[in-house]
C-alpha positions as CSV (number, residue, x, y, z in Angstrom):
1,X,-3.8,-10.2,-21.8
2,X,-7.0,-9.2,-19.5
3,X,-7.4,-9.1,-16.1
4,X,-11.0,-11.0,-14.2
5,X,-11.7,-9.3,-11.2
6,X,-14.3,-10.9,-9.1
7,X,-15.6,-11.0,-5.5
8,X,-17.4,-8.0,-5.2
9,X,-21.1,-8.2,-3.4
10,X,-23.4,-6.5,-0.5
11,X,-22.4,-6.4,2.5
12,X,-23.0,-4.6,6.0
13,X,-20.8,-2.1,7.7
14,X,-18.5,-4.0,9.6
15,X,-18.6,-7.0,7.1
16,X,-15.6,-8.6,4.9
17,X,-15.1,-9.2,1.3
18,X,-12.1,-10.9,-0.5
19,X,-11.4,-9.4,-4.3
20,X,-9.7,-11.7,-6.5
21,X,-8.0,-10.5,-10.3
22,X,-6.8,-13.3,-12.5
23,X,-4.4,-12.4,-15.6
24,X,-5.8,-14.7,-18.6
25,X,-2.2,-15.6,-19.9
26,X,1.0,-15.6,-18.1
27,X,3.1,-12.2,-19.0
28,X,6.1,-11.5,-17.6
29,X,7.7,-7.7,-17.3
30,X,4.7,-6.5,-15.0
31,X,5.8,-3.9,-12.8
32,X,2.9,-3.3,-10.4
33,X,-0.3,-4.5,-9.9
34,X,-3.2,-2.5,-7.7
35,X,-6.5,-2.0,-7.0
36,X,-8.8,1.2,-8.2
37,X,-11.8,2.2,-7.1
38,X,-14.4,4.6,-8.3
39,X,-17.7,5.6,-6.5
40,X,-20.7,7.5,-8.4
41,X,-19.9,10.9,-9.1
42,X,-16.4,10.5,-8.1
43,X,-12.7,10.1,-9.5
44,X,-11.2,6.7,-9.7
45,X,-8.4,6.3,-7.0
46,X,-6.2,4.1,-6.2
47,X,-6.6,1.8,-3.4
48,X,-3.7,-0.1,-2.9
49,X,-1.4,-1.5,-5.2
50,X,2.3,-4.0,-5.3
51,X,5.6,-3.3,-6.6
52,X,6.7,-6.5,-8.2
53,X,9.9,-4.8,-9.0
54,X,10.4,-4.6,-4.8
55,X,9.5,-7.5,-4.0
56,X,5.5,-7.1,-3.9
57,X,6.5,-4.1,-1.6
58,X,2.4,-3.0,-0.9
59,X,1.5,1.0,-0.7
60,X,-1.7,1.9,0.6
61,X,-4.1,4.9,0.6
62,X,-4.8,6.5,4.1
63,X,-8.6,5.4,3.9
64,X,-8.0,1.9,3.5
65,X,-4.8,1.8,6.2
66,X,-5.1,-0.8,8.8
67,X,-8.4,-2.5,7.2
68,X,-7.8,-3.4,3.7
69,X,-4.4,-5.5,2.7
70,X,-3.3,-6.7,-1.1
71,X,-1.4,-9.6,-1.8
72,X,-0.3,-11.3,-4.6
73,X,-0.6,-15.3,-5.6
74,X,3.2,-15.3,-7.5
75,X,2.8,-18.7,-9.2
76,X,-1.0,-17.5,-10.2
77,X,0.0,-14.4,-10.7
78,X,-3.4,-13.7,-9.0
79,X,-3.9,-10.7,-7.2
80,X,-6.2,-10.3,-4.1
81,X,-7.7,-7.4,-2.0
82,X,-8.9,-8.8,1.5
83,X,-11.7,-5.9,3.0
84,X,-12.4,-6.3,6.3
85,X,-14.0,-2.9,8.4
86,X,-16.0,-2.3,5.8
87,X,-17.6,1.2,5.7
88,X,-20.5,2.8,3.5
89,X,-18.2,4.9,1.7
90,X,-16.3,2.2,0.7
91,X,-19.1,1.6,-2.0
92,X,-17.6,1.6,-5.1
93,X,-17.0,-0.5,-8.4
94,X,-13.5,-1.8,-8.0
95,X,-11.0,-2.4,-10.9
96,X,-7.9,-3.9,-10.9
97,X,-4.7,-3.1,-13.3
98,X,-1.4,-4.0,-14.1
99,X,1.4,-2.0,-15.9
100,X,5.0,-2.6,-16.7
101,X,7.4,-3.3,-19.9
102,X,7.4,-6.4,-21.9
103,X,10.7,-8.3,-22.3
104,X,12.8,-8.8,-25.2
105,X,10.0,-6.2,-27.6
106,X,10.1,-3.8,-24.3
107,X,6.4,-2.6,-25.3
108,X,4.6,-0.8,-22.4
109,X,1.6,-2.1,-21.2
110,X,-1.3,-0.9,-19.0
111,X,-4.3,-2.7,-18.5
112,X,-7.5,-2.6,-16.6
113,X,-9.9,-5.1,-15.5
114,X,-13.6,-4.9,-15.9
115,X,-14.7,-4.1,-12.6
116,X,-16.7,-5.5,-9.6
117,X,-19.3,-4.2,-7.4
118,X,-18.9,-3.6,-3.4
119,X,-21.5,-2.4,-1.7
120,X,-21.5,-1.8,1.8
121,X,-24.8,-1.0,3.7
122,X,-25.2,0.9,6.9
């Protein structure tokens, strides 16, 4: 299974972007799904991610509060990070990823997508 991630671009402070990951297969057993992001010279960190397991019950981090909000596209199984506020530091390439347990093998999985660029301009 992979994970597309797409709808990153340049845009102004202030501005909006919509990210959107796509799962290439259906896979059942996922346990959350988030978004990452990493900026140059820095860590990767989470952004905000679901618990499926909950009921798509969203946890943010504190930078994002208020401005960002994930959602998820159940029949899709399409995951989506609307940005609106958008701030300089937000520059970063964001990922997505999913992890959970595979039924009937029970095989843990953890995967990552491939990335996509936001760039936000003073």
């Amino acid at each position: 299974v992979q994970l597309q991630a797409s709808g990153g671009g340049f845009v102004q402070a202030g501005g909006s972007l919509r990210l959107s990951c796509a799962t290439s297969e259906s896979i059942t057993g996922i346990q959350v799904m988030g978004w990452y992001r990493q900026a140059p010279g820095n860590q990767r960190e989470l952004v905000a991610e679901v618990t499926l397991t909950s009921g798509d019950s969203p946890n943010y981090a504190e930078f994002v509060k208020g401005r960002f909000t994930i959602s998820r596209d159940k029949a899709k199984n399409t995951l989506f990070l609307q940005m609106n506020s958008l701030k300089p530091e937000d520059t970063a390439l964001y990922y997505c990823n999913m992890y959970g347990i595979t039924e009937g093998v029970r095989k843990f999985f953890d995967v990552w997508g491939q990335g996509t660029l936001v760039t936000v301009s003073s």
